[in-house]
Structures are given as structure tokens and as C-alpha cells.
C-alpha positions in Angstrom: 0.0 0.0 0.0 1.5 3.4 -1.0 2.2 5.2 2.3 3.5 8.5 1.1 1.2 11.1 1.2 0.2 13.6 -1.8 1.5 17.0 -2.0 -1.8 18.7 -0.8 -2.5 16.8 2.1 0.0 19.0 4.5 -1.7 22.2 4.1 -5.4 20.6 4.3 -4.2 18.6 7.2 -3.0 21.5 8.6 -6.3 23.7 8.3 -8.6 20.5 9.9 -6.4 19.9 12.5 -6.4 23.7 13.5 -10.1 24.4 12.9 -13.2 22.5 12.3 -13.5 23.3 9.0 -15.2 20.4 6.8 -11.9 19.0 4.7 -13.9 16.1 2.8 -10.5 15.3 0.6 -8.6 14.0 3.8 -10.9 11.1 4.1 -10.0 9.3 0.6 -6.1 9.1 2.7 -4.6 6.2 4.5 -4.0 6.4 7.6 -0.1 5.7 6.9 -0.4 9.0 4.5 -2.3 10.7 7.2 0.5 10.1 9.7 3.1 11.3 7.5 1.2 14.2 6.3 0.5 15.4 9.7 4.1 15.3 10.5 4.5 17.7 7.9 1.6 20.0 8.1 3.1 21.6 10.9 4.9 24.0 8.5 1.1 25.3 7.4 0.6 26.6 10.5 1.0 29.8 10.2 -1.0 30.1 7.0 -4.0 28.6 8.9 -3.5 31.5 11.6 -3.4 34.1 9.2 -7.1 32.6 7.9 -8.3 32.6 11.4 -7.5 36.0 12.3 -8.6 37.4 9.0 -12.2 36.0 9.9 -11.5 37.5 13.3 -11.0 40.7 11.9 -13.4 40.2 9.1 -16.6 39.5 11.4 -15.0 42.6 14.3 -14.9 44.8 11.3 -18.5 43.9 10.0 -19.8 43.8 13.7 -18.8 47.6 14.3 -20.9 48.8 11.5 -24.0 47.6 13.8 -22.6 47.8 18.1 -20.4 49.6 19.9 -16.8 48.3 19.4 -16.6 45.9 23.1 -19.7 44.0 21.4 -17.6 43.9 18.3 -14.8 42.2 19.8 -16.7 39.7 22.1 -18.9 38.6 18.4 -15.4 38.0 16.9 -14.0 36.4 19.4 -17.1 34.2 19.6 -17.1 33.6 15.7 -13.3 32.4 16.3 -13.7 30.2 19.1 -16.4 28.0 17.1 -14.3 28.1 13.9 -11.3 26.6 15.8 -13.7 24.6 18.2 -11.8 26.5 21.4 -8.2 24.5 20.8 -5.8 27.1 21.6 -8.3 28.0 24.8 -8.4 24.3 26.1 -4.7 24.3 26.3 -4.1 27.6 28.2 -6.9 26.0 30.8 -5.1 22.2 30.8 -1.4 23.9 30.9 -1.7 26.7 33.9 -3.7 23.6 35.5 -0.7 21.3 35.1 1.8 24.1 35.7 0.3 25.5 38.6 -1.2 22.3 40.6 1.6 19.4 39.4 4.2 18.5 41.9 6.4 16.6 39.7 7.0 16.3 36.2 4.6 12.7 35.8 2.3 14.6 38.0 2.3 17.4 35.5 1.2 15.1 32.2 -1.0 13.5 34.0 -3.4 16.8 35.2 -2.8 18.0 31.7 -4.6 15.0 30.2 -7.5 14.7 32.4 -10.3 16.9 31.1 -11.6 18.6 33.7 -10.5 21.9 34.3 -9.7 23.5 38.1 -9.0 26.7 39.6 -5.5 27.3 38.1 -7.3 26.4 34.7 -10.3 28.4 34.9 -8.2 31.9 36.1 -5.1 31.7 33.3 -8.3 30.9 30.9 -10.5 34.0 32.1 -7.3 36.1 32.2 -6.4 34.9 28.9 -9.5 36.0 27.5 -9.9 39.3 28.9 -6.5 40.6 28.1 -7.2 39.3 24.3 -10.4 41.3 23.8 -9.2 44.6 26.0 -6.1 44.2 23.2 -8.4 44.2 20.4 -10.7 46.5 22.2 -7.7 49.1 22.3 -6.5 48.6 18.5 -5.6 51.8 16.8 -8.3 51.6 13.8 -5.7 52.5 11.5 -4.1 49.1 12.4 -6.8 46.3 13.6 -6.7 44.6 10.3 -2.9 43.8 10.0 -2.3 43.7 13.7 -5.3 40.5 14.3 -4.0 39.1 11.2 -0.3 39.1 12.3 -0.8 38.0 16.2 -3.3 35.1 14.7 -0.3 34.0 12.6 2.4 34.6 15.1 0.8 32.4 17.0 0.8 29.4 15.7 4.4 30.5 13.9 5.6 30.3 17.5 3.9 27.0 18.3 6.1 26.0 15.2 9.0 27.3 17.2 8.5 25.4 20.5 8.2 21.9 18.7 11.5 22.6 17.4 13.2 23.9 20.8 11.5 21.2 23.1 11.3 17.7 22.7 8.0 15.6 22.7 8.0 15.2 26.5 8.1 11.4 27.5 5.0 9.4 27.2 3.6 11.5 24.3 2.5 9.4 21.8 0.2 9.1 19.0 -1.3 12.0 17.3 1.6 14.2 19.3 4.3 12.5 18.7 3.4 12.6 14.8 3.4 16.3 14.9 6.4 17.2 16.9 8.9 14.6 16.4 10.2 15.7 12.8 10.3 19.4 12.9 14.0 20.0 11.5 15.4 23.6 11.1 14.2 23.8 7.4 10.2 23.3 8.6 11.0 26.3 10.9 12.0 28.4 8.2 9.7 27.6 5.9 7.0 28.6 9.2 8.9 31.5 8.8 8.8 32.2 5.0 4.7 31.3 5.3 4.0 33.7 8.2 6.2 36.6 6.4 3.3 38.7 4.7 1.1 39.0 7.8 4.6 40.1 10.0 5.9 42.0 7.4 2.3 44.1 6.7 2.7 45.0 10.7 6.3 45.9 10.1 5.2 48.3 7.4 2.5 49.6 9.6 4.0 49.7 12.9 7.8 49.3 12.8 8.6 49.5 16.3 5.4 47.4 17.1 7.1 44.4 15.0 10.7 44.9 16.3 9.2 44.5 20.1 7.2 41.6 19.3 9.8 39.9 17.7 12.8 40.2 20.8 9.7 39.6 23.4 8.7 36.4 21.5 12.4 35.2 21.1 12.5 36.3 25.9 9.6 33.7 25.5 10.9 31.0 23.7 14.2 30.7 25.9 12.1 31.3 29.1 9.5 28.5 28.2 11.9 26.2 26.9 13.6 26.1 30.5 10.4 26.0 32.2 8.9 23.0 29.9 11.7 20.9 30.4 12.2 21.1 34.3 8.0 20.7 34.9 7.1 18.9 31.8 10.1 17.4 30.9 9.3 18.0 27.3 6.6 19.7 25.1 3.2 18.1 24.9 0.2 19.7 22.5 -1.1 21.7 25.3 2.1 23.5 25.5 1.7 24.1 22.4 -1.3 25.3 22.3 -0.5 27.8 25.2 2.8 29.3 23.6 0.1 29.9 20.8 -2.0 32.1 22.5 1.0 34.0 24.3 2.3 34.8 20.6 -0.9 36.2 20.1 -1.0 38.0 23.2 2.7 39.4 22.6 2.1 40.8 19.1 -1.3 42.6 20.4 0.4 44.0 23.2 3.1 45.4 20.9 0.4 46.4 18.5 -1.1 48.1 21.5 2.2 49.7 22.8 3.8 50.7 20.0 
């Protein structure tokens, strides 16, 4: 049986594992090619964020022709969380959880696969949330579009990032493991190539904004790296997901600042 997967499976991969988005095509591959194709849809990524947060902006920008802006934001935000069925937000709950509650690193993987969410979860989640829509809230018009479209694809760049500084922490199998395992240094710069547009639009825009993003995401990466391996002892897809939404949260507050 032919295991190697066709050249457009990646990027469709890619947009069904990050959203839930009806991609019909992926059922006519084999689970071998599915396998394989995950492990290389991580390097779509970014392109998938930069869909996302153009619906984001699209429906907030669509929204204020009919409320006040703070109704805007919580309708977009609403729009988003069904379009990417809440992944990113699930993480941030399971991952301050682990984090803050595990005593050891086993202890740690364990809270962050059990499904029920607790006080450490619930508080990095609501906090999460609020700073993301007061960001948005605070936009300078002149830049909302470019500045949701380039957080929403920082995002998942630096998720792209993290797989290839951490290792899959022990125990991770499956569906994990086939994402994270192969992520070489050419993946990460292809990330890179695929996010450029959307950063390179808020460099035009906001200069400063990009420069300040771009150091306080690299503080992040070094920071979390360090902090992942002595707690988690690796990086599991709720890490992932969480260094997601801080990239999101970093290139808003820049957006903000600058």
C-alpha cells in the first residue's frame, strides 16, 4: 500500500487539524499517509492562523458597522472560538492547571490529560481571555486589520518554534508525537517564509510594534523552553497550544504599545 502522502494533504491537514473546518478530501487518505502528512503540516501553521484571524477581523470589522466596538470584539471572538472549536483556549486551561497544581514532572502530564478543568485552569483561561479582547478593544483603527491578522499567525508560527526547541516530553504518543517529532530547522524556516506577509504588513505599519514583538517572543521561547523541560520534561500539544496564544497575546500587546 502506497504510504506516502500527496503534496496537498499537508496544508489541508494543517487547516482540519487547526479548525473545524469540513476538509472532505482527507478522508480518501490512509491512515499511513495521514500520519506522514501530519508530521508535515506543521509547517502550514501559520498560514491557517493568518485565515483565522482574518475571519476575526473580518466579522469585528463587520460587527462595528452595527454595536459599539466591546460588542464587536466579544462577536469576533465568539465567531473564532467556534471556527477553531476553542483548541488554543483548552490548552491555556489544561497547561496553567498542570503548571500551577503538578508536583512533579509525571504529575504534570497526568493533570494535563485529564479533562476537567480546576481553579488554576479556569483563572489563566479568564485572564487569557480578557486581556485578548481589551487588546483588540484598544486597537488603533488604522491598524486592527494587519495587527489581528499578524498575532493570529504569530501564534501558531511560535507554536512552530517550540516543537523545534523542546522535545515531545516522555509518554507523548500518537497523534503528538506525529506532529512534533520531525520538525527539523528547514520546517521552521519555511514557518517563517509562510508567516512573512502577515509580520511584514505590521512591520510596514508599525515598525517599532514588529521589532518589540519579535525580541519579546524570542524572551519567551528561551524562558519557556527552561520552564517545559524542568516541569514537563518536554513539550506536549497543550504547550503548544499555550505558547500559541501567548504569541498572540505578545504581538497585540506590541500592536497596542507601539
Amino acid at each position: 500500500m502506497k504510504t506516502e502522502h500527496p503534496a496537498w494533504a499537508p496544508p489541508l491537514l494543517a487547516l482540519q487539524f487547526l479548525t473545524r473546518i469540513p476538509v472532505p478530501a482527507i478522508s480518501r487518505l490512509a491512515p499511513e499517509q495521514v500520519r506522514s502528512g501530519l508530521a508535515r503540516s506543521v509547517i502550514w501553521f501559520p498560514l491557517v492562523g493568518t485565515l483565522i484571524g482574518g475571519v476575526t477581523a473580518a466579522v469585528l470589522l463587520l460587527a462595528e458597522q452595527f454595536w459599539p466596538r466591546p460588542i464587536a470584539v466579544l462577536l469576533a471572538l465568539l465567531v473564532e472560538a467556534r471556527l477553531t472549536g476553542a483548541f488554543h483556549e483548552d490548552a491555556v486551561a489544561d497547561f496553567c492547571d498542570a503548571v500551577g497544581g503538578g508536583r512533579d514532572q509525571a504529575h504534570v502530564r497526568a493533570i494535563m490529560k485529564d479533562s476537567r478543568i480546576g481553579s488554576y485552569g479556569a483563572l489563566g483561561l479568564l485572564l487569557a481571555l480578557s486581556l485578548r479582547a481589551a487588546l483588540i478593544f484598544y486597537l488603533p483603527a488604522a491598524i486592527t486589520l494587519v495587527a489581528i491578522l499578524a498575532s493570529a499567525t504569530a501564534g501558531r508560527l511560535l507554536a512552530v518554534v517550540v516543537m523545534r526547541s523542546v522535545r515531545p516530553a516522555p509518554g507523548e504518543g500518537g497523534l503528538a508525537r506525529d506532529i512534533t517529532a520531525d520538525v527539523g530547522i528547514g520546517d521552521t524556516f519555511f514557518a517563517l517564509a509562510i508567516a512573512a506577509p502577515a509580520l511584514v504588513a505590521m512591520g510596514y505599519v508599525s515598525p517599532w510594534a514588529l521589532l518589540f514583538a519579535a525580541v519579546a517572543s524570542l524572551v519567551f521561547v528561551v524562558w519557556y523552553r527552561t520552564l517545559l523541560l524542568r516541569r514537563v520534561g518536554g513539550s506536549t500539544g497543550d504547550c503548544l497550544g499555550f505558547a500559541a496564544c501567548v504569541g498572540q497575546l505578545i504581538f497585540l500587546l506590541a500592536a497596542v504599545t507601539a
